[in-house]
C-alpha positions as a Markdown table, in Angstrom:
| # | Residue | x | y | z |
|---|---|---|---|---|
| 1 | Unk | -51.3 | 10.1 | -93.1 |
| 2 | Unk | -52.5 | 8.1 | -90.1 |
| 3 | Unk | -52.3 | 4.9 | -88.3 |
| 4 | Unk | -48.1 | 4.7 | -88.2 |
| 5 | Unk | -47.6 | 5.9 | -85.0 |
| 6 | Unk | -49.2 | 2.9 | -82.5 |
| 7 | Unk | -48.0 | 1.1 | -80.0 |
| 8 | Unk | -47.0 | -3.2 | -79.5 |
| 9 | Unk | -49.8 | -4.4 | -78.3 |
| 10 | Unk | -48.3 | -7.8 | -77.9 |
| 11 | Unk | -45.5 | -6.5 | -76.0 |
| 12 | Unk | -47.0 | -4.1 | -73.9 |
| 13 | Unk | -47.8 | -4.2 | -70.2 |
| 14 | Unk | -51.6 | -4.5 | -69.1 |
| 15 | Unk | -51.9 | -1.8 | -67.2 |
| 16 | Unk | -49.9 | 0.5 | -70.0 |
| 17 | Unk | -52.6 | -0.8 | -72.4 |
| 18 | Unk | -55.4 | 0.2 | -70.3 |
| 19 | Unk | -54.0 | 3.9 | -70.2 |
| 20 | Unk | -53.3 | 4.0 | -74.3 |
| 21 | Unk | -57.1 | 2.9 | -74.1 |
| 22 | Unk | -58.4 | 5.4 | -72.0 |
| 23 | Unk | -56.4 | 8.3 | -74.2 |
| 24 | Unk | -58.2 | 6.9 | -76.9 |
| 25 | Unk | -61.6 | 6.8 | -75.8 |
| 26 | Unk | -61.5 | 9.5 | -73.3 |
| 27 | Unk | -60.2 | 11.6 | -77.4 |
| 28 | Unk | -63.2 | 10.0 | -78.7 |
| 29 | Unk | -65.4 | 11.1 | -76.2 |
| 30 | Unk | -64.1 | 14.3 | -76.2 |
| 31 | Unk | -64.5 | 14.6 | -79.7 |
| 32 | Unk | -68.4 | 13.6 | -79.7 |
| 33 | Unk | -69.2 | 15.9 | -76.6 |
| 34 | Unk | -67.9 | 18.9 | -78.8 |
| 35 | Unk | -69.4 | 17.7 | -82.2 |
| 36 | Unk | -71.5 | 15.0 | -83.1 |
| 37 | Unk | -71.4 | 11.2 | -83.5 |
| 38 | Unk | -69.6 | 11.6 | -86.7 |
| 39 | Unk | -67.0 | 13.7 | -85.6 |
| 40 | Unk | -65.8 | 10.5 | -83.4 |
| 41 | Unk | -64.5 | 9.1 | -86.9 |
| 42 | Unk | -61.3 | 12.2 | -86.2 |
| 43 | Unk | -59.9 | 9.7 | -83.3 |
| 44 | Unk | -57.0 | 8.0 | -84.1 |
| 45 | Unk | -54.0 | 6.2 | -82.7 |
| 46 | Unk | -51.1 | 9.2 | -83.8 |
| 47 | Unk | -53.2 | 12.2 | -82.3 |
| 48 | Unk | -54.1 | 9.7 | -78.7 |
| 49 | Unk | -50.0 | 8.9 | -78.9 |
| 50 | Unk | -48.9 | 12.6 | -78.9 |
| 51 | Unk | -52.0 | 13.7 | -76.3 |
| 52 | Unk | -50.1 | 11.6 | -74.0 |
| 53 | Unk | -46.8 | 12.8 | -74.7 |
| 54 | Unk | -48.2 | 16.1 | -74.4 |
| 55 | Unk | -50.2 | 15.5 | -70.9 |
| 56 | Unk | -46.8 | 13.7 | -70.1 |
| 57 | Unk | -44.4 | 16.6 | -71.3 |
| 58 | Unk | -46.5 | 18.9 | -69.4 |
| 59 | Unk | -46.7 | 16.8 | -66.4 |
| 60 | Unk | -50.6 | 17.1 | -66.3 |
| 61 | Unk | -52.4 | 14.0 | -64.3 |
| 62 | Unk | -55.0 | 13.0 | -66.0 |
| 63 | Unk | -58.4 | 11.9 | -64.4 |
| 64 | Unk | -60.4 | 8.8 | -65.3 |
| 65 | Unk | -63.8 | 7.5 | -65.3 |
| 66 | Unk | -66.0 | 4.4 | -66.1 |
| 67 | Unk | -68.5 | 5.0 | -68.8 |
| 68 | Unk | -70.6 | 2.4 | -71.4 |
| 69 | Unk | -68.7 | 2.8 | -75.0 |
| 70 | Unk | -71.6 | 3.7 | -77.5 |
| 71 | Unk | -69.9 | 0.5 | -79.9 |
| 72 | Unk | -69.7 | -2.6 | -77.9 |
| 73 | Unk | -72.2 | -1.8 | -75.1 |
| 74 | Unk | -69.2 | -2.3 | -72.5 |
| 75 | Unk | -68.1 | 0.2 | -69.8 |
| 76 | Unk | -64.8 | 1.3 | -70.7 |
| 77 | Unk | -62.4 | 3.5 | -68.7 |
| 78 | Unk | -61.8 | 6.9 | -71.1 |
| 79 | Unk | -59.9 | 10.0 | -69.7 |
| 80 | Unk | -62.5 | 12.5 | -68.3 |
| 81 | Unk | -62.9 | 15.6 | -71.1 |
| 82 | Unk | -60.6 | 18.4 | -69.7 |
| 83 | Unk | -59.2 | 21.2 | -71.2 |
| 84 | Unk | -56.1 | 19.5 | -72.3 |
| 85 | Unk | -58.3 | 16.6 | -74.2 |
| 86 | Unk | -60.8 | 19.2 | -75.2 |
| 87 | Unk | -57.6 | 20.8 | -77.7 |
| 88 | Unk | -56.3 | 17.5 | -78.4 |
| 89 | Unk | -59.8 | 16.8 | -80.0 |
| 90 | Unk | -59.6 | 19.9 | -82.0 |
| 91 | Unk | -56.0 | 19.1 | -82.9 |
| 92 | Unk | -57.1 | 15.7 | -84.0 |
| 93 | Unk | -60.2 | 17.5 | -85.8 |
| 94 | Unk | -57.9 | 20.4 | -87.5 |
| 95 | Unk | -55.7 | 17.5 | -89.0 |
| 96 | Unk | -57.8 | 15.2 | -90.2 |
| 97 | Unk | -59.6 | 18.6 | -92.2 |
| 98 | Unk | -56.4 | 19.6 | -93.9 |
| 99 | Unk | -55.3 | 16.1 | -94.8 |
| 100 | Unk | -58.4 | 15.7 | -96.6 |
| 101 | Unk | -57.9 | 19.3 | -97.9 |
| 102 | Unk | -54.1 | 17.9 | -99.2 |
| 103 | Unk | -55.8 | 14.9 | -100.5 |
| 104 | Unk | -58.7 | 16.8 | -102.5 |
| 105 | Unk | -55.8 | 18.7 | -104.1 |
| 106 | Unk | -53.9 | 15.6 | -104.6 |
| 107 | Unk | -56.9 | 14.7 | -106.5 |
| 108 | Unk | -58.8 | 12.4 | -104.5 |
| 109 | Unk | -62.8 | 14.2 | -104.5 |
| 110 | Unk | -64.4 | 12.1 | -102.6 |
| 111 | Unk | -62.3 | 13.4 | -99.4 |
| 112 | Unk | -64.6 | 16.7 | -99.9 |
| 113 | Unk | -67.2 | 14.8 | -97.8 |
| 114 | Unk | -64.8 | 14.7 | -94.9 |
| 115 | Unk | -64.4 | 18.3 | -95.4 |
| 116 | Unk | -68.1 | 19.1 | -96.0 |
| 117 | Unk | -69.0 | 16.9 | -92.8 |
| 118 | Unk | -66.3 | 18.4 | -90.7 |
| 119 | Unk | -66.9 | 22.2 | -91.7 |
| 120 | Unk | -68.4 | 23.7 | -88.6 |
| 121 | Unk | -66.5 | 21.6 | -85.8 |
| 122 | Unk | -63.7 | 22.8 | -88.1 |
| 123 | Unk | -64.1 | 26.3 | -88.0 |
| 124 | Unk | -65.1 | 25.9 | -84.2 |
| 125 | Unk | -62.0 | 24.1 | -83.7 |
| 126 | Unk | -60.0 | 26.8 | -85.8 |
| 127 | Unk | -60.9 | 29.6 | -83.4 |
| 128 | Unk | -60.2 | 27.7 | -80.0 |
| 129 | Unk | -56.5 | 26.6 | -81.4 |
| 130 | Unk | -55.8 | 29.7 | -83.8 |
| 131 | Unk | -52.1 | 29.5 | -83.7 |
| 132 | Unk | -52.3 | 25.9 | -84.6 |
| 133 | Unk | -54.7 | 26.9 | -87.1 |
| 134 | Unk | -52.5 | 29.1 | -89.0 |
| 135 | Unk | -49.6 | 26.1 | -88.9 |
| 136 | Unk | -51.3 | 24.1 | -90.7 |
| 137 | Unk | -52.5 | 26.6 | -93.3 |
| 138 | Unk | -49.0 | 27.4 | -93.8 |
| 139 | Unk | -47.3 | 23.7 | -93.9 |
| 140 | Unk | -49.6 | 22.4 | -96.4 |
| 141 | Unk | -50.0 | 25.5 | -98.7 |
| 142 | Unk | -46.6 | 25.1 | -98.5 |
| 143 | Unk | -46.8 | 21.6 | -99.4 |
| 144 | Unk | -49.2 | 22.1 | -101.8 |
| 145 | Unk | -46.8 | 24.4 | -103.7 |
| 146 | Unk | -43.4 | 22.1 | -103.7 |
| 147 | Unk | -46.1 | 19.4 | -105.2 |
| 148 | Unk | -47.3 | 21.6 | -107.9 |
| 149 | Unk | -43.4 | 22.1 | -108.5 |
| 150 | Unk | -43.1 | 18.4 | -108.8 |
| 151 | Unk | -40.5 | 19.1 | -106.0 |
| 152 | Unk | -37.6 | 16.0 | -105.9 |
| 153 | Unk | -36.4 | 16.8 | -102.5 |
| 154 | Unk | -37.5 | 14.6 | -99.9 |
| 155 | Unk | -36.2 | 16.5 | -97.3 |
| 156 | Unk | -37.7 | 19.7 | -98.3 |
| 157 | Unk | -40.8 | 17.8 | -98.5 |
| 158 | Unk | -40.9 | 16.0 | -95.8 |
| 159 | Unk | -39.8 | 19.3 | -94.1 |
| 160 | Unk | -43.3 | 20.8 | -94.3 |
| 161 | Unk | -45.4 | 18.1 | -91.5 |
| 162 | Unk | -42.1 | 17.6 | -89.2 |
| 163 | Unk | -41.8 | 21.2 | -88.6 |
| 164 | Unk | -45.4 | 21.4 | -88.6 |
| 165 | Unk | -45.6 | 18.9 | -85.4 |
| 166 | Unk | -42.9 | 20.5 | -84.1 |
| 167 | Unk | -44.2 | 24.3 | -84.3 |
| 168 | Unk | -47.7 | 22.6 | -82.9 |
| 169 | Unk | -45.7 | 21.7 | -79.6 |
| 170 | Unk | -44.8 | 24.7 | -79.0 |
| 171 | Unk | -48.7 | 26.2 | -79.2 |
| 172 | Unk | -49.3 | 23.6 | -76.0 |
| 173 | Unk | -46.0 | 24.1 | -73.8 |
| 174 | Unk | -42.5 | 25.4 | -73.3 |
| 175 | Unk | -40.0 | 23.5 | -75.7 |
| 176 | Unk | -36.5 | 22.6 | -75.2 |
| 177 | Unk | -33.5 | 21.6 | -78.3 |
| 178 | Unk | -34.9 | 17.7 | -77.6 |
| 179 | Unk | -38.4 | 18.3 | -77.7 |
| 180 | Unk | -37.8 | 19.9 | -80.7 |
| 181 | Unk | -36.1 | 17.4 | -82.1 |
| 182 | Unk | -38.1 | 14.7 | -80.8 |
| 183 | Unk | -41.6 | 16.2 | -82.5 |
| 184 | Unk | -39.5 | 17.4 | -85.6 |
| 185 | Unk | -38.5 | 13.8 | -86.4 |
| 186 | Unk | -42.2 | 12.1 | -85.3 |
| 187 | Unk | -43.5 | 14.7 | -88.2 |
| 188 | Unk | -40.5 | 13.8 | -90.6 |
| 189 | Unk | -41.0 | 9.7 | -89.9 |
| 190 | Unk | -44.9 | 9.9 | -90.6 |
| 191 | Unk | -44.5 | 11.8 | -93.7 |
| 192 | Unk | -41.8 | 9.3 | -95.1 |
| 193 | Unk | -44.0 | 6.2 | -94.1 |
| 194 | Unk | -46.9 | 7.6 | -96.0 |
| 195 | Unk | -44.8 | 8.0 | -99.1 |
| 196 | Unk | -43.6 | 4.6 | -98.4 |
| 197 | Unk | -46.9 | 3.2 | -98.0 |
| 198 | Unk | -48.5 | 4.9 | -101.2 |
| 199 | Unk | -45.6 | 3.8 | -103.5 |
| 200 | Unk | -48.0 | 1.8 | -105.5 |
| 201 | Unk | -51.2 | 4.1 | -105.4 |
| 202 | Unk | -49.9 | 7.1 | -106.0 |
| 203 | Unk | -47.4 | 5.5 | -109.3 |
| 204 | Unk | -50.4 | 4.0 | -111.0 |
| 205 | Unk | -52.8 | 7.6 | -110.0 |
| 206 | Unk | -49.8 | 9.8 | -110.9 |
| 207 | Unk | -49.7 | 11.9 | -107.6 |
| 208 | Unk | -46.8 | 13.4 | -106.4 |
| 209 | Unk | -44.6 | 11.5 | -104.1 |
| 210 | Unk | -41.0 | 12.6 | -103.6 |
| 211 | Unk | -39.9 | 9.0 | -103.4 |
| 212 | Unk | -41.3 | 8.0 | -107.0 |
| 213 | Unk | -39.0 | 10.6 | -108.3 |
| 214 | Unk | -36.3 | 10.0 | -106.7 |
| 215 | Unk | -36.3 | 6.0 | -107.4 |
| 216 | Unk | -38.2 | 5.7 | -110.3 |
| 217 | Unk | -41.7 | 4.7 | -110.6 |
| 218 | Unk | -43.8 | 1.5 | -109.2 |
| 219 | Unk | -45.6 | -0.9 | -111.3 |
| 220 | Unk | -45.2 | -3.7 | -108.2 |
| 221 | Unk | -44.9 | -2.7 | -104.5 |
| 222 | Unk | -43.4 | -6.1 | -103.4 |
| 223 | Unk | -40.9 | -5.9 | -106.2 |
| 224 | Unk | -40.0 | -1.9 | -105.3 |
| 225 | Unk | -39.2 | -2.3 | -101.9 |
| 226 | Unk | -37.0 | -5.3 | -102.5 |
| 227 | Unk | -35.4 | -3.5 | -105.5 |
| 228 | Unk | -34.7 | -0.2 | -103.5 |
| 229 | Unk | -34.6 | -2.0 | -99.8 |
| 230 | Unk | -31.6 | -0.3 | -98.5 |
| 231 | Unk | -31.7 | 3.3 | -99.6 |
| 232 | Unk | -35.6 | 3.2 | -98.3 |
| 233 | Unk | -34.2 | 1.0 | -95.4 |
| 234 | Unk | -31.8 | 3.7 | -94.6 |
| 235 | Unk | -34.2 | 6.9 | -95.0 |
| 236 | Unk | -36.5 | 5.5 | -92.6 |
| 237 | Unk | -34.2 | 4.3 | -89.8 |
| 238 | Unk | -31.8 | 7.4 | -90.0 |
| 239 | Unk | -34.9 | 9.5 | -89.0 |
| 240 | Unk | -36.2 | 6.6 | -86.4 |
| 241 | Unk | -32.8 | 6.9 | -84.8 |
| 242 | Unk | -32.7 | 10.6 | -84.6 |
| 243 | Unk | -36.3 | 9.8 | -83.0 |
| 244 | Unk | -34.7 | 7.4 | -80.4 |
| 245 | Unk | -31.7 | 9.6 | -79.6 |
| 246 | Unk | -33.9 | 13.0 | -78.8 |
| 247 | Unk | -36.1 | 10.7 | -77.0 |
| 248 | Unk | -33.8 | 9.2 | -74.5 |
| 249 | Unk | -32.6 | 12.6 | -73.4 |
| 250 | Unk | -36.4 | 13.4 | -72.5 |
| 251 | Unk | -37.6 | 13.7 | -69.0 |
| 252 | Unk | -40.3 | 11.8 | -69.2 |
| 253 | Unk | -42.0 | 10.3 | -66.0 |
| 254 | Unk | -45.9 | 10.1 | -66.1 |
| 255 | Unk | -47.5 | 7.6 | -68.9 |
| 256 | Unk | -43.8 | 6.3 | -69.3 |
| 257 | Unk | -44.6 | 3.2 | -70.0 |
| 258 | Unk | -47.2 | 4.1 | -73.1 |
| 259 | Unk | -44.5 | 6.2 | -74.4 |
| 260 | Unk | -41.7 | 3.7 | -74.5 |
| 261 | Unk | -43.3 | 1.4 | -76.3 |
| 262 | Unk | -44.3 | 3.1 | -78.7 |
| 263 | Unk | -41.1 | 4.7 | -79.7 |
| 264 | Unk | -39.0 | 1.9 | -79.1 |
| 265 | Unk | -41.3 | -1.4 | -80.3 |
| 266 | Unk | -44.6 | 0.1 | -81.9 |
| 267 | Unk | -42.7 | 2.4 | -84.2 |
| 268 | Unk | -40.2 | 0.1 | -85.3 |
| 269 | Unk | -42.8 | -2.2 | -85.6 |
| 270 | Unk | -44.4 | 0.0 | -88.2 |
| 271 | Unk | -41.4 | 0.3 | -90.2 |
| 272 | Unk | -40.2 | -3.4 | -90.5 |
| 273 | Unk | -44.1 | -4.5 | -91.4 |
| 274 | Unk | -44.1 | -1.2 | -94.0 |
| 275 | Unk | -40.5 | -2.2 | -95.6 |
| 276 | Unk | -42.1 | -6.1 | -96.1 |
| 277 | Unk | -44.8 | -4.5 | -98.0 |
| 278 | Unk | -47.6 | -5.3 | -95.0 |
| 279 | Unk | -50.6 | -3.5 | -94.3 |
| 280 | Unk | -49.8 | -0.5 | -92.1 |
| 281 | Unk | -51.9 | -0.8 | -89.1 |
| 282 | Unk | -52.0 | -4.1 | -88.1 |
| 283 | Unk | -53.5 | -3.7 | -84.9 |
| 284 | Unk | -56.1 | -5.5 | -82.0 |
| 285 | Unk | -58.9 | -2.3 | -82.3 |
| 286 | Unk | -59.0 | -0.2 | -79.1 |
C-alpha cells in the first residue's frame, strides 16, 4: 500500500526537489540511526510526503546537513534526525509492520520475514508512538474483520486506513475540520489505488478486494479498467477532488512548494498512469 503518494518529478522546481530529497534521506537516515541497515528498507515516498506536511502543518523548520549516502558514495543533503523525523521513522516503521501483518492474513507468508526482521524496532517503535500504536491495531483488526466478512462496501472498507491517517494526525498536532478532511481523504485515495492496482492479483489469488465484488472479477487488467473506466474513473477522482478542495483551504506556508505538487500533479499523476493500467511508481529513484 505504498508508492501512490509521490510527487512530478518532471514538473517540479529544483530547489522543491532537493527538499522532497532531503525528507527522504534525512527518513532514511533516521531510520538506520534507530535500527539497522535493514530497517532503511521502511523509507518510502508516502510516509517522506506526509513528514513534510506534518513538519509543514506544524510549522517546524527543519535543519539540514551534508552527509555521503551509504548507496551511491555521493554526499547528499538529508534532514538532520530530530525528534519530529525520529517519530516519522517509527510511523514509517509501525506501517510497514502492520501492512505486512494485513498481507500475512491476506495470505501472502512470505511477508512474515518483514515482520520477523522488523520485530524489535517494531516493538521499540510501538512504545515511543503508543497512541499511534493502538490506531493501527484497531483499523486493521478492523479491516481484517470486514474481509473475513467478505464485506461489499467500499466505503466501509476503505473507511478503516482514511480514518486511520486521519486519527494518526491528530497523535502529532492540533487538527482542524480541513486537516481532517484533508488526511481522511489521503487515507481513503491510497486505499482505493491499492485495490485498483491489485485488480488482477488479487482476482486470480482470490483475496478480498471490495472492488472485485462490486464489478465482477478480473481475468485481464487492461480489459477491466476499460470495461469499468468510468465508475472506477469516478471513485477515484470524487475522493481526489475532496483531497484538492480540503487542501486549498489549508494554511500551508513552509515546504509549499513539495506539497503542491504533489497534490495537485504527482497525485493525479498516479491516478491517470493507474486507470491506463501502468506501473504505479514510475518514478526517477531519490
Amino acid at each position: 500500500m505504498f508508492g501512490y503518494v509521490i510527487p512530478d518529478k518532471q514538473n517540479m522546481y529544483i530547489r522543491d526537489f532537493n527538499v522532497f530529497q532531503s525528507f527522504y534521506c534525512g527518513l532514511c537516515r533516521a531510520l538506520k540511526a534507530s535500527g539497522s541497515e535493514a530497517t532503511r528498507l521502511c523509507t518510502n515516498y508516502d510516509v517522506t510526503f506526509y513528514s513534510v506536511l506534518i513538519h509543514s502543518l506544524t510549522n517546524h523548520e527543519a535543519e539540514f546537513e551534508s552527509k555521503a549516502c551509504l548507496y551511491n558514495g555521493r554526499k547528499k543533503v538529508s534532514c538532520k534526525a530530530d525528534d519530529l523525523m525520529k517519530s516519522m521513522a517509527d510511523l514509517s516503521v509501525l506501517l510497514v509492520y502492520y501492512n505486512a501483518e494485513d498481507d500475512v492474513l491476506d495470505g501472502k507468508p512470505s511477508r512474515n520475514l518483514i515482520k520477523w526482521a522488523l520485530g524489535a524496532r517494531k516493538r521499540a517503535a510501538a512504545r515511543r508512538l503508543k497512541g499511534v500504536d493502538a490506531l493501527m491495531k484497531e483499523n486493521f483488526s478492523r479491516l481484517h474483520k470486514l474481509e473475513k466478512e467478505k464485506c461489499e462496501s467500499i466505503d466501509m472498507a476503505a473507511d478503516c486506513f482514511a480514518s486511520l491517517m486521519r486519527d494518526i494526525t491528530k497523535e502529532f498536532l492540533q487538527t482542524d475540520f480541513e486537516i481532517d478532511t484533508f488526511t481522511y481523504n489521503l487515507g481513503r485515495l491510497v486505499y482505493l489505488m491499492d485495490a485498483v492496482d491489485d485488480v488482477e492479483k488479487d482476482s486470480k489469488k482470490g483475496r478480498y478486494n471490495p472492488i472485485l465484488l462490486n464489478y465482477g472479477k478480473c481475468e485481464n487488467k487492461d480489459l477491466y479498467l476499460k470495461n469499468n473506466k468510468d465508475e472506477l474513473e469516478f471513485l477515484l477522482l470524487s475522493t481526489y477532488n475532496k483531497l484538492v478542495a480540503s487542501y486549498n483551504n489549508l494554511n500551508i506556508v513552509l515546504f509549499e512548494g513539495v506539497l503542491s505538487n504533489t497534490v495537485y500533479l504527482g497525485i493525479k499523476m498516479q491516478i491517470e498512469r493507474l486507470l491506463k493500467g501502468e506501473e504505479k511508481c514510475h518514478l526517477t529513484r531519490m
